[in-house]
N, CA, C and O atoms as CSV, one atom per row, in Angstrom:
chain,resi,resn,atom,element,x,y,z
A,1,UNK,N,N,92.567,-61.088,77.347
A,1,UNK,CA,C,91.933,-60.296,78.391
A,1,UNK,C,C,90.425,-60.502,78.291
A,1,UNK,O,O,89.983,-60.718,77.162
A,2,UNK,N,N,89.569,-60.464,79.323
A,2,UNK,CA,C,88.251,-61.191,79.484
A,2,UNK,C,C,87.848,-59.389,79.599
A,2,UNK,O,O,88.483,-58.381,79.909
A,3,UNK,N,N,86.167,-59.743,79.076
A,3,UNK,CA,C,85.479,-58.781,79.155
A,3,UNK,C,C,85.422,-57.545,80.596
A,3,UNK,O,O,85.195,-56.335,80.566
A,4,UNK,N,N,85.785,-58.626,81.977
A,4,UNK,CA,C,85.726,-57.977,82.962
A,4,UNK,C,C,86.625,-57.086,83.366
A,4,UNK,O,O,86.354,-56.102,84.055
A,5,UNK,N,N,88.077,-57.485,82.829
A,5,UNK,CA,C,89.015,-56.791,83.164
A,5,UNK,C,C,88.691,-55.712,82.114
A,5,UNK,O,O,88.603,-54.537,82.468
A,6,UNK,N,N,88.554,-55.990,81.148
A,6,UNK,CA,C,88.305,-54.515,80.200
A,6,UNK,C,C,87.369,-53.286,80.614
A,6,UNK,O,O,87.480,-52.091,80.341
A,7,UNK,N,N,86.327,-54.033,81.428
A,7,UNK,CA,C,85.246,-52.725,81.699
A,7,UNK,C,C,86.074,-52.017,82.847
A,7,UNK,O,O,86.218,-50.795,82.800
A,8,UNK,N,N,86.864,-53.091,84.333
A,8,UNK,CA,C,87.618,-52.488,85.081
A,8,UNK,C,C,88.545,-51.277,84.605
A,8,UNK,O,O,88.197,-50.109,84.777
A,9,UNK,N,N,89.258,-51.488,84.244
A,9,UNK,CA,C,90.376,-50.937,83.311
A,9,UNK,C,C,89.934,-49.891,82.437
A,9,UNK,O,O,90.875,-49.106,82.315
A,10,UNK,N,N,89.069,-49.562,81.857
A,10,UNK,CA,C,88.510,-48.686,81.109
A,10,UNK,C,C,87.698,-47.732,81.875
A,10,UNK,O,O,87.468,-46.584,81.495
A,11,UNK,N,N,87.130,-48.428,83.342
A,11,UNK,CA,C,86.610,-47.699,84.559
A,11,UNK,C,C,87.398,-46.523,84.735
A,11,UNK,O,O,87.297,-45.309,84.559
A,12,UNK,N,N,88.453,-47.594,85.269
A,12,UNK,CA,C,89.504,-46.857,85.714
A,12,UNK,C,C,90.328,-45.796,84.827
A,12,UNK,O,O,90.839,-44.775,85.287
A,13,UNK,N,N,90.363,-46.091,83.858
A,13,UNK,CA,C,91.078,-45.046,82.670
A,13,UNK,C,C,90.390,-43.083,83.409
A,13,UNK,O,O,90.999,-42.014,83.409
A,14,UNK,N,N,89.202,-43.361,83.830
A,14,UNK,CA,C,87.983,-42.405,84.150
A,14,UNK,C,C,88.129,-41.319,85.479
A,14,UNK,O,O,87.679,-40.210,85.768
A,15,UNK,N,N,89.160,-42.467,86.187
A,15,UNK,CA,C,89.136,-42.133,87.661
A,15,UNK,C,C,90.229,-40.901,87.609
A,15,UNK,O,O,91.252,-41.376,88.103
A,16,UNK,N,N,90.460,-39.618,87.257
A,16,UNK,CA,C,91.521,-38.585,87.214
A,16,UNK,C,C,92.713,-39.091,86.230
A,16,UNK,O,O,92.730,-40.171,85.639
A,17,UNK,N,N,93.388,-38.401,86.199
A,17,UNK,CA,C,94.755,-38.939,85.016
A,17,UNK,C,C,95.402,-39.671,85.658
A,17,UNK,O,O,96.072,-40.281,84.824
A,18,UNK,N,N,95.764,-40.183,87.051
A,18,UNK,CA,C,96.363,-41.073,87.844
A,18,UNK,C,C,95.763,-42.554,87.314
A,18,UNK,O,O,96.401,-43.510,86.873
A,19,UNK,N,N,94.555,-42.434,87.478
A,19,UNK,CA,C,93.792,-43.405,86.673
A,19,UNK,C,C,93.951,-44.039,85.403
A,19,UNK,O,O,93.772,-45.181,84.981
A,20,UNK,N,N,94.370,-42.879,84.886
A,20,UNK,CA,C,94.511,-43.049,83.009
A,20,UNK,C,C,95.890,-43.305,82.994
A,20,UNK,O,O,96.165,-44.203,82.198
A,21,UNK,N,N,97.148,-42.695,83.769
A,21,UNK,CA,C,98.210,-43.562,84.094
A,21,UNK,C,C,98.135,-44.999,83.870
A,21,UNK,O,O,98.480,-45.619,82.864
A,22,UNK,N,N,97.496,-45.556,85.251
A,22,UNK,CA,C,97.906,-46.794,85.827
A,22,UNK,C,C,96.985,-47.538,84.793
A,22,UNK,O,O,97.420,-48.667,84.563
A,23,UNK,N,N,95.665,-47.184,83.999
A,23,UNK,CA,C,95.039,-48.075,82.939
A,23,UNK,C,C,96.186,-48.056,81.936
A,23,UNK,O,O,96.334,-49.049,81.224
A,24,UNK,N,N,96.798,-47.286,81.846
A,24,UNK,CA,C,97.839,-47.088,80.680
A,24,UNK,C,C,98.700,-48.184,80.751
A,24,UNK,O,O,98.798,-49.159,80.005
A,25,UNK,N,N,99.396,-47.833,81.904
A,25,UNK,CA,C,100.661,-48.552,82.317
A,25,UNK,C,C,100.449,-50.359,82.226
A,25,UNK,O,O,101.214,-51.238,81.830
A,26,UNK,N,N,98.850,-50.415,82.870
A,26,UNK,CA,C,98.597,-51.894,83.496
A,26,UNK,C,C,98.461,-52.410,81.964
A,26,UNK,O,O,98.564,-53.629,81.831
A,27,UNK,N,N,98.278,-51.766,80.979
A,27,UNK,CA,C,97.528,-52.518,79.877
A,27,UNK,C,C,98.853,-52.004,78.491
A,27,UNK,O,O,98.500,-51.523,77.415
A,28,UNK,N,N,100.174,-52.229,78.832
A,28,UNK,CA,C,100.988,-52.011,77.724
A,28,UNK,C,C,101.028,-52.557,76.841
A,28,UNK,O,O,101.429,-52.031,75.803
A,29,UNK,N,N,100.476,-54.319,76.918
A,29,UNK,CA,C,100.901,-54.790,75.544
A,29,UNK,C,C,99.467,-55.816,75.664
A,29,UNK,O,O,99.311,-56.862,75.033
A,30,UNK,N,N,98.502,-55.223,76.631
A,30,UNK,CA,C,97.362,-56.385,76.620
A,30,UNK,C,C,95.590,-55.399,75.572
A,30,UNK,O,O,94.434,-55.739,75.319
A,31,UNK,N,N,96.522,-54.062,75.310
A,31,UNK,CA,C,95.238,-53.142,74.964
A,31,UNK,C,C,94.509,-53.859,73.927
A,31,UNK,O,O,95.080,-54.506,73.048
A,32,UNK,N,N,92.778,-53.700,74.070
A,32,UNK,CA,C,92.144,-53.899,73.495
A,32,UNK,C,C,91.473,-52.822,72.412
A,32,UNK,O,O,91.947,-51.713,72.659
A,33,UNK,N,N,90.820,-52.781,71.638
A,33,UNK,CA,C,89.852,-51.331,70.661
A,33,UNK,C,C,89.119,-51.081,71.752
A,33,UNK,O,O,88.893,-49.871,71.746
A,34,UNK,N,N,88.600,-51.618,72.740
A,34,UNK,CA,C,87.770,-50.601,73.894
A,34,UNK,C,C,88.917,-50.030,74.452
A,34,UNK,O,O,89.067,-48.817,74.304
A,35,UNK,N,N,89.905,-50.788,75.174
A,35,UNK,CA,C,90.513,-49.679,75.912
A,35,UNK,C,C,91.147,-49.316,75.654
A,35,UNK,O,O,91.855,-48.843,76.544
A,36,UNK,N,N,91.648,-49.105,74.100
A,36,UNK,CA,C,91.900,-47.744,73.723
A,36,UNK,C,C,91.057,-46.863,73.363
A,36,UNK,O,O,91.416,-45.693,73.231
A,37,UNK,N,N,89.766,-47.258,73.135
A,37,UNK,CA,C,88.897,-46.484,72.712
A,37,UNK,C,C,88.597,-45.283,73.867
A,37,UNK,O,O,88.607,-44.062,73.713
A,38,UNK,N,N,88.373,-45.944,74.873
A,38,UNK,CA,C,88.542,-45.242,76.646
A,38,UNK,C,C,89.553,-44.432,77.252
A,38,UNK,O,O,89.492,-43.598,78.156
A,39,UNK,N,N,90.816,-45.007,76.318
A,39,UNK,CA,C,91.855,-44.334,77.092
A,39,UNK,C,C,91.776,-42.874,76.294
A,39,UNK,O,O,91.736,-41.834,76.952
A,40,UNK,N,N,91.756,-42.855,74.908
A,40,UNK,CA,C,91.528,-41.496,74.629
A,40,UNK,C,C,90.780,-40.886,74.975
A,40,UNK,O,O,91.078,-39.744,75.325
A,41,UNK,N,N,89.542,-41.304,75.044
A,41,UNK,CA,C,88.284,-40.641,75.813
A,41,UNK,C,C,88.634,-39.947,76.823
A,41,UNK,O,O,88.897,-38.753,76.685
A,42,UNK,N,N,88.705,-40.609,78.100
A,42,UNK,CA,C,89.342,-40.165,79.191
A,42,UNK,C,C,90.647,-39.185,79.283
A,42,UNK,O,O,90.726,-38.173,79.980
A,43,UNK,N,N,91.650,-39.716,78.421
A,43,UNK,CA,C,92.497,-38.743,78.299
A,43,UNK,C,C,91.986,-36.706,77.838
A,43,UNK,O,O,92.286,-35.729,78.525
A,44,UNK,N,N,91.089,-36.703,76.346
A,44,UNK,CA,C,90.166,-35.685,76.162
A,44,UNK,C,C,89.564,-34.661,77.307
A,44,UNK,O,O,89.621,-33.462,77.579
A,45,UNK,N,N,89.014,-35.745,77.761
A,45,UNK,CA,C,88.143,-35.195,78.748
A,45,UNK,C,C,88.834,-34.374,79.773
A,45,UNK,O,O,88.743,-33.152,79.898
A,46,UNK,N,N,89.805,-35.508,80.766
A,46,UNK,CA,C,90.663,-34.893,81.320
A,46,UNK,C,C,91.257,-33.748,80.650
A,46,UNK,O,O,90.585,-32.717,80.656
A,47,UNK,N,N,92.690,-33.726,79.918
A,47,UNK,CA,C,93.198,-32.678,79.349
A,47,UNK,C,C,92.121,-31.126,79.280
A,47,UNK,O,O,92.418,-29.961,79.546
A,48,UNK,N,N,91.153,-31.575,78.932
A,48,UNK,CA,C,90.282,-30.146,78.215
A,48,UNK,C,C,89.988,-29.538,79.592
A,48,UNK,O,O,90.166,-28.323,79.515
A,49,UNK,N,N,89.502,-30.012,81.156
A,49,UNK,CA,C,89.553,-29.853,81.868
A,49,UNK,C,C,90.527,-29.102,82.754
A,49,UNK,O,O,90.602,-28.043,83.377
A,50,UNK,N,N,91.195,-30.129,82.506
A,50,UNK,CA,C,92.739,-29.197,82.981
A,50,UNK,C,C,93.024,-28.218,82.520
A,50,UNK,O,O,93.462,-27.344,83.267
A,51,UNK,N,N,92.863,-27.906,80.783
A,51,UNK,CA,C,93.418,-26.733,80.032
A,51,UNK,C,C,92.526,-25.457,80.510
A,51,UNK,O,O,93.011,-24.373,80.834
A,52,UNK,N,N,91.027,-25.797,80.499
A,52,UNK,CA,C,90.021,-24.497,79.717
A,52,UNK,C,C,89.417,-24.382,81.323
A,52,UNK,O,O,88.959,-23.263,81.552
A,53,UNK,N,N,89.347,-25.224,82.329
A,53,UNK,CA,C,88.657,-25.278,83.611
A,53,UNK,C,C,89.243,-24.021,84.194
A,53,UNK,O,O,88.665,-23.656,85.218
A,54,UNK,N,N,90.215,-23.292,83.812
A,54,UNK,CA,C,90.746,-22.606,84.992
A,54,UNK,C,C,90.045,-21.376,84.508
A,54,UNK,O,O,90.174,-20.406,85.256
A,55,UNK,N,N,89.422,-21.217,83.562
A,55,UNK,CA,C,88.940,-19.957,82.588
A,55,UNK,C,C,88.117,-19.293,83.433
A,55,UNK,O,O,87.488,-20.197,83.983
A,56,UNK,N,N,87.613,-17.905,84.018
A,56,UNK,CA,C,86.443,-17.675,84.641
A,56,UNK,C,C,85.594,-17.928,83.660
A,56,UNK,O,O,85.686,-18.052,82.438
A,57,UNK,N,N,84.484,-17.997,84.689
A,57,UNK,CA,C,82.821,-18.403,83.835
A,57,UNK,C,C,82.895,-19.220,82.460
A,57,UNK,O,O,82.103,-20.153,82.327
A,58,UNK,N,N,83.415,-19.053,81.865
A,58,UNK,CA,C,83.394,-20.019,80.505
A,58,UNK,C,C,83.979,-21.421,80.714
A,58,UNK,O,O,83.728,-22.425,80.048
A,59,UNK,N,N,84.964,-21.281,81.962
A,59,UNK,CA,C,85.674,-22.262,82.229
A,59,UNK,C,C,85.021,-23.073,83.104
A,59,UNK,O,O,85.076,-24.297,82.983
A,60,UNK,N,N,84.485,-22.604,83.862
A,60,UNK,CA,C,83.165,-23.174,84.899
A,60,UNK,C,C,82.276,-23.798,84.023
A,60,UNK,O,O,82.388,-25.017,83.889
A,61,UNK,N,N,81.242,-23.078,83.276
A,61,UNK,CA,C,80.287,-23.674,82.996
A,61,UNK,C,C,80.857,-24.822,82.015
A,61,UNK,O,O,80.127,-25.813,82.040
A,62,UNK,N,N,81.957,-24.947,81.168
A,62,UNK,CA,C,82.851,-26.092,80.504
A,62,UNK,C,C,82.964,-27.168,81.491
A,62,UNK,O,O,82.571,-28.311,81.258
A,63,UNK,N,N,83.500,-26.802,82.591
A,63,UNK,CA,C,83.769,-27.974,83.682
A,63,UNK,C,C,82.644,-28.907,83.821
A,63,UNK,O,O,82.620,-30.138,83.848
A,64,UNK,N,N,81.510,-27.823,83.922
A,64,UNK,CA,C,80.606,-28.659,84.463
A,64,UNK,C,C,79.384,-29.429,83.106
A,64,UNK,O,O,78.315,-30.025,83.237
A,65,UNK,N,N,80.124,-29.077,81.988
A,65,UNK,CA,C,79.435,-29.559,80.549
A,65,UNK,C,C,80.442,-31.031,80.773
A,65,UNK,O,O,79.974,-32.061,80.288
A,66,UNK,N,N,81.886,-31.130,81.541
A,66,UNK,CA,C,82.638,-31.998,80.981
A,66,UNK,C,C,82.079,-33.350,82.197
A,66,UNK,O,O,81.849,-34.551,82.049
A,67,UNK,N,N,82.041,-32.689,83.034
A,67,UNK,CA,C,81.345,-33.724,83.941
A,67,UNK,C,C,80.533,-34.265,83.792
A,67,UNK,O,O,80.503,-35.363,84.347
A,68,UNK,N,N,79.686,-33.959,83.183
A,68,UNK,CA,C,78.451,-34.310,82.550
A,68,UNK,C,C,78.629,-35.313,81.268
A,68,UNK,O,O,77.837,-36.212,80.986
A,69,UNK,N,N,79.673,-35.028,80.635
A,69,UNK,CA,C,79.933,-36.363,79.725
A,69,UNK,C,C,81.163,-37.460,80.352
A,69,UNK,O,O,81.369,-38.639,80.063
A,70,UNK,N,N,81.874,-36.543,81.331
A,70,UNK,CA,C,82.497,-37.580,81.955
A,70,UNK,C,C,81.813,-38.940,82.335
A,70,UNK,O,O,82.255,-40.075,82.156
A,71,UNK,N,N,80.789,-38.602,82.827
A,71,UNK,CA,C,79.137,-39.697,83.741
A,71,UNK,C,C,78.986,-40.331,82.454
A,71,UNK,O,O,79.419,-41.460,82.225
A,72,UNK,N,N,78.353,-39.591,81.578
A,72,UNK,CA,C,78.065,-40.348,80.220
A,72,UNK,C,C,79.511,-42.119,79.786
A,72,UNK,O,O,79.390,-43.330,79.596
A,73,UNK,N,N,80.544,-41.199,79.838
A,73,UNK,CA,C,81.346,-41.982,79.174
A,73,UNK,C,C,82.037,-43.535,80.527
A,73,UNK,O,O,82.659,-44.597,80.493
A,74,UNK,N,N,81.394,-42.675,81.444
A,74,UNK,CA,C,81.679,-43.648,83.087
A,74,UNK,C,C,81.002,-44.672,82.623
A,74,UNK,O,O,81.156,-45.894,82.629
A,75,UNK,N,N,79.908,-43.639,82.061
A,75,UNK,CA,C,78.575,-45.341,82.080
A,75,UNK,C,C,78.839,-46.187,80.844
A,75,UNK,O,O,78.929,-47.411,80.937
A,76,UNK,N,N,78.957,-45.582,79.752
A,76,UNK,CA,C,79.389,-46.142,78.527
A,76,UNK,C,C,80.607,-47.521,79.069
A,76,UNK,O,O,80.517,-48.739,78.914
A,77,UNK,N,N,81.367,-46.930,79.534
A,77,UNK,CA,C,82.803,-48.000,80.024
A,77,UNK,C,C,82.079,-49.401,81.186
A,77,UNK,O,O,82.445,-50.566,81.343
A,78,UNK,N,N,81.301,-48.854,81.618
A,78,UNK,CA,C,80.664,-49.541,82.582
A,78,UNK,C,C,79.673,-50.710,81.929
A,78,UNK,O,O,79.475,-51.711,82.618
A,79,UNK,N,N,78.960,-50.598,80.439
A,79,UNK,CA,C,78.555,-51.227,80.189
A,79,UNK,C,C,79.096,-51.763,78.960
A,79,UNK,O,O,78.359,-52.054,78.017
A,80,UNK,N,N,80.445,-51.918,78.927
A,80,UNK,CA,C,80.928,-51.985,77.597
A,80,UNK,C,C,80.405,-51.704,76.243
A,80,UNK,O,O,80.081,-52.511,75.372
A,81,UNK,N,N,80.381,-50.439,76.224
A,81,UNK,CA,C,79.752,-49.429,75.318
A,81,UNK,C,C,81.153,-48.621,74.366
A,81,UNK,O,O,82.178,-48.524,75.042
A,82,UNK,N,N,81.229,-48.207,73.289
A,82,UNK,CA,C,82.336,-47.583,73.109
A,82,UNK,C,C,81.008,-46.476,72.021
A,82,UNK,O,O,80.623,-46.684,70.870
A,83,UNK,N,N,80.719,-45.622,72.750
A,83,UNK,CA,C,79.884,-44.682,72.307
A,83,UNK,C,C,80.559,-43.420,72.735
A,83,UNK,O,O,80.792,-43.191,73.922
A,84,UNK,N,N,80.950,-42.404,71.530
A,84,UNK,CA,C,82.025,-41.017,71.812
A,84,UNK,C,C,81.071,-40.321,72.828
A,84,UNK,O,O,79.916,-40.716,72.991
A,85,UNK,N,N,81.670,-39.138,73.588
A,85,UNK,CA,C,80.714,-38.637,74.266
A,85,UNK,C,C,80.256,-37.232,72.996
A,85,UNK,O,O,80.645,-37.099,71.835
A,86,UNK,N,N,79.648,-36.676,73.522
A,86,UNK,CA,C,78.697,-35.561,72.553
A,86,UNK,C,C,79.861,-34.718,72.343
A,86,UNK,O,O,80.773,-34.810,73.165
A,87,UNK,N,N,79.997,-33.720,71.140
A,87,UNK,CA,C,80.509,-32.944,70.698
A,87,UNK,C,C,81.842,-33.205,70.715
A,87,UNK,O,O,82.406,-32.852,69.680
A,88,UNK,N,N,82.653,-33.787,71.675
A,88,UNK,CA,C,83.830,-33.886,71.882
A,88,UNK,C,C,84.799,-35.160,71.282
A,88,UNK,O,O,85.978,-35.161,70.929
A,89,UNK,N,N,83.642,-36.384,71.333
A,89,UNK,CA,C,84.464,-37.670,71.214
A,89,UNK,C,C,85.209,-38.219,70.172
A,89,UNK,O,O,86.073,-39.091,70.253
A,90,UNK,N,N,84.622,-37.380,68.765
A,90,UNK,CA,C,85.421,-37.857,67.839
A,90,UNK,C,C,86.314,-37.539,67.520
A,90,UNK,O,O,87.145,-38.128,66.829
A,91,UNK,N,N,86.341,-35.922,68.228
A,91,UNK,CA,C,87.347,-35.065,68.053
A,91,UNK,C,C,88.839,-35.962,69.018
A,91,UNK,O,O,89.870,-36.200,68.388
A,92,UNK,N,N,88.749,-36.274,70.204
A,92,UNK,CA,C,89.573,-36.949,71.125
A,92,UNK,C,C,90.368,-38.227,70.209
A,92,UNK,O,O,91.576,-38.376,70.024
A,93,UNK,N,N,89.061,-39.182,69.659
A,93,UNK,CA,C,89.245,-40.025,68.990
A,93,UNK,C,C,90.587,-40.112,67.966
A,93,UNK,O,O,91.383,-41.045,67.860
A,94,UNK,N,N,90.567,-38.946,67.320
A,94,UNK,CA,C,91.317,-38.336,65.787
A,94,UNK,C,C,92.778,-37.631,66.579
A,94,UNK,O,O,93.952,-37.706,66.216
A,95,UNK,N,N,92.328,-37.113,67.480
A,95,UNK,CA,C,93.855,-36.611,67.774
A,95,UNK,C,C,94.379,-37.218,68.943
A,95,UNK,O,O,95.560,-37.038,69.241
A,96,UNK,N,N,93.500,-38.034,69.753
A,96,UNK,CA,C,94.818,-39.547,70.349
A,96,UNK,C,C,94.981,-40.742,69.438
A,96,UNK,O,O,95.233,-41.842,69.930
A,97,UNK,N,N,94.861,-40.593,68.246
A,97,UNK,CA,C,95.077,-41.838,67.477
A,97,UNK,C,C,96.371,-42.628,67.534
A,97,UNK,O,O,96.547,-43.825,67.305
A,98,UNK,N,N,97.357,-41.558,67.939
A,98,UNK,CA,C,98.454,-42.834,68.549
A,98,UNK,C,C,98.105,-43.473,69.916
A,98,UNK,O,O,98.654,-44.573,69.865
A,99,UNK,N,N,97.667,-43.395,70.752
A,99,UNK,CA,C,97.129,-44.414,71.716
A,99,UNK,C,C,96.649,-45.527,71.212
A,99,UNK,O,O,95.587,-45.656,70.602
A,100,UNK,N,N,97.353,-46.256,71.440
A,100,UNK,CA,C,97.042,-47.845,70.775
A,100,UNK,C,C,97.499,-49.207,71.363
A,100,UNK,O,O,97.208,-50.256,70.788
């Protein structure tokens, strides 16, 4: 797999969990350490969203802390970067470690 398809694909990991699906699906036996590195990422991000977003006010202002590293980690994937996002990434890292 060439560098380009990896940044695609790791883009895409980004784009909602439909996204992180079809990066999943498209990349069963071609995954690289970035895009798995991405797919957990993305997976994190998402999930925590989904879980804690529905919270009043705590859940809001979370949403909008997650968006904010969502962009971070958009751009990271975008420049083939595998940099965790803040507070969260290593944590994602350690407990999708079966994503591989």
């Amino acid at each position: 797999m060439n560098k380009q398809d990896e940044v695609l694909f790791g883009t895409i990991s980004y784009i909602t969990i439909l996204g992180w699906i079809i990066a999943l699906l498209a990349l069963r036996n071609g995954r690289t350490p970035f895009l798995t590195f991405h797919l957990r990422q993305a997976l994190g991000i998402n999930l925590t969203v989904l879980l804690l977003g529905w919270i009043p006010i705590i859940g809001w202002i979370l949403a909008v802390v997650m968006l904010i590293f969502w962009i971070i980690a958009l751009i990271n994937a975008l420049n083939y970067r595998t940099d965790p996002i803040p507070l969260f990434g290593e944590l994602y890292q350690r407990i999708f470690e079966g994503i591989r």
